[in-house]
N, C-alpha and C positions, 0 to 999 in steps of 0.2 A: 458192571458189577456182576460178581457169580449170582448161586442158588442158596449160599448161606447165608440163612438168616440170625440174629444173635438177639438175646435180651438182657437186660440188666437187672443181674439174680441178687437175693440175701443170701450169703453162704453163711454154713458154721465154719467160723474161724477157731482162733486162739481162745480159746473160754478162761484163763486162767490173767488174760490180759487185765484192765482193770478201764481199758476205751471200748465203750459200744463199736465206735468203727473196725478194730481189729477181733472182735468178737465174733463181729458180723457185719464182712466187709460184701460195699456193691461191687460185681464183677460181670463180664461179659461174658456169658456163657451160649453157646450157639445150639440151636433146636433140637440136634440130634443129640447133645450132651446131655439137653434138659430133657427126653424120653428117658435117657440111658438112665439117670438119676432116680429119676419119679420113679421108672421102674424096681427100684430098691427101696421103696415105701418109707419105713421108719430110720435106716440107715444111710437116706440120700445125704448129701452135704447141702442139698437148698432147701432153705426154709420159704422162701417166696420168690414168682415170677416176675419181673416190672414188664415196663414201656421197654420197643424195640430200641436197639440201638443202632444211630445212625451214622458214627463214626467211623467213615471205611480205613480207621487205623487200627482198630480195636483187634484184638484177637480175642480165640477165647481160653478160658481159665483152663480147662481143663483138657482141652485137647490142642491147642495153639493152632489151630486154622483160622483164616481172615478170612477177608470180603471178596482178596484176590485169589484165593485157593479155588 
């Protein structure tokens, strides 16, 4: 297994949906995303951080690296 690690974020989604889950769906986002995010304070797309994820099939949402990159 590489050095990417990922977590399972709340994103803002579709707000206009009328399901909590496409609002604000959980997604794999990997460590360096979630800096890059945070770093953009009020206009990040994550609303919250979870528990690591352990899935070495997962990629992440916003940059499409895996476990094997």
């Amino acid at each position: 297994m590489s050095n990417i690690k990922m977590k399972l974020c709340v994103l803002r989604g579709d707000m206009s949906s009328d399901k909590t889950s496409e609002q604000y769906p959980e997604e794999p986002v990997c460590t360096n995303c979630i800096a890059a995010e945070q770093a953009k304070r009020e206009d990040s797309l994550i609303v919250s951080v979870g528990v690591s994820v352990t899935d070495e099939t997962a990629t992440c949402t916003f940059c499409d690296c895996g476990f094997k990159d």
